[in-house]
C-alpha positions in Angstrom: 91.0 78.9 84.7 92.3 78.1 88.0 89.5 77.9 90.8 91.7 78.3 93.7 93.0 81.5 92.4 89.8 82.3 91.3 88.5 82.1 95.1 91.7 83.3 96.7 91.7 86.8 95.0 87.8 86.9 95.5 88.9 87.3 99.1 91.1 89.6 98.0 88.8 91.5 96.6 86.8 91.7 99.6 89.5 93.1 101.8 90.5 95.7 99.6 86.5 96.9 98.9 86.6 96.5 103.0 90.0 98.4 103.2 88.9 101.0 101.1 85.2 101.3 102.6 87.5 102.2 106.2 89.7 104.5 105.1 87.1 106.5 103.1 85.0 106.8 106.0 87.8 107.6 108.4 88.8 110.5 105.9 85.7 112.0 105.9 85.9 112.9 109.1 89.2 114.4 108.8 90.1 118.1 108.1 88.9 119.2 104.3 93.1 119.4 103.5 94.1 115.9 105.0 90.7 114.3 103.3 91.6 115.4 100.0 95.4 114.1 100.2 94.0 110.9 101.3 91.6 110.4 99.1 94.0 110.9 96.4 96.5 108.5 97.9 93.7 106.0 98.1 92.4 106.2 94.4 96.1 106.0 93.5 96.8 102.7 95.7 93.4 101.6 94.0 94.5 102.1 90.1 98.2 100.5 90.7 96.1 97.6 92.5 93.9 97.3 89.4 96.5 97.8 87.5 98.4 94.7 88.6 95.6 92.5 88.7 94.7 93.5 85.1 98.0 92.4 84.0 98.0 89.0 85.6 95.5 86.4 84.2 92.0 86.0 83.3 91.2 84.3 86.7 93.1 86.7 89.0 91.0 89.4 86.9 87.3 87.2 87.4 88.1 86.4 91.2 88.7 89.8 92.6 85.2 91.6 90.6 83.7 88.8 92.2 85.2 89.3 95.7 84.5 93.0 95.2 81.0 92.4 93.7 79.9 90.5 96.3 81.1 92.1 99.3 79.1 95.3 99.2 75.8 93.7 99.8 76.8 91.0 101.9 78.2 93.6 104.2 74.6 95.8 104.2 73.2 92.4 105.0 75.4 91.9 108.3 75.1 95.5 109.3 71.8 94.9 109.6 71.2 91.7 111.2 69.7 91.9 114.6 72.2 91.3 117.2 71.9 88.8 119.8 73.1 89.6 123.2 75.0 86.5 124.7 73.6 85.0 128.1 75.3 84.5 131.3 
């Protein structure tokens, strides 16, 4: 198993659970018609994405559940941090 890919589509995981986290939010504020097309386009970008990475090797297929595992709570964790307003 190749570490590097392992890490490089860990990211990649990450910014398709981000991705996917933005539009989904941005279509729910849509009309009911345009929310349902989107959604549908989204969960069919999402299968053909899985779909490739299921068919490439065992450490494309580890890294990006890990970049997608991970991401969620890390994400909860900033969205919550205090924020710190900068000094002039």
């Amino acid at each position: 198993m190749d570490a590097l890919t392992v890490l490089a589509l860990a990211a990649f995981g990450s910014t398709a659970y981000l991705a996917t986290l933005s539009a989904v939010k941005w279509l729910n504020q849509q009309a009911s018609r345009m929310k349902v097309a989107g959604l549908v386009v989204v969960g069919m970008v999402l299968c053909a994405l899985i779909g490739t990475i299921a068919n490439a090797s065992e450490s494309v297929v580890i890294g990006f559940i890990v970049g997608a595992g991970i991401t969620p709570p890390v994400h909860r964790w900033i969205l919550q941090r205090p924020r710190t307003v900068a000094g002039h």
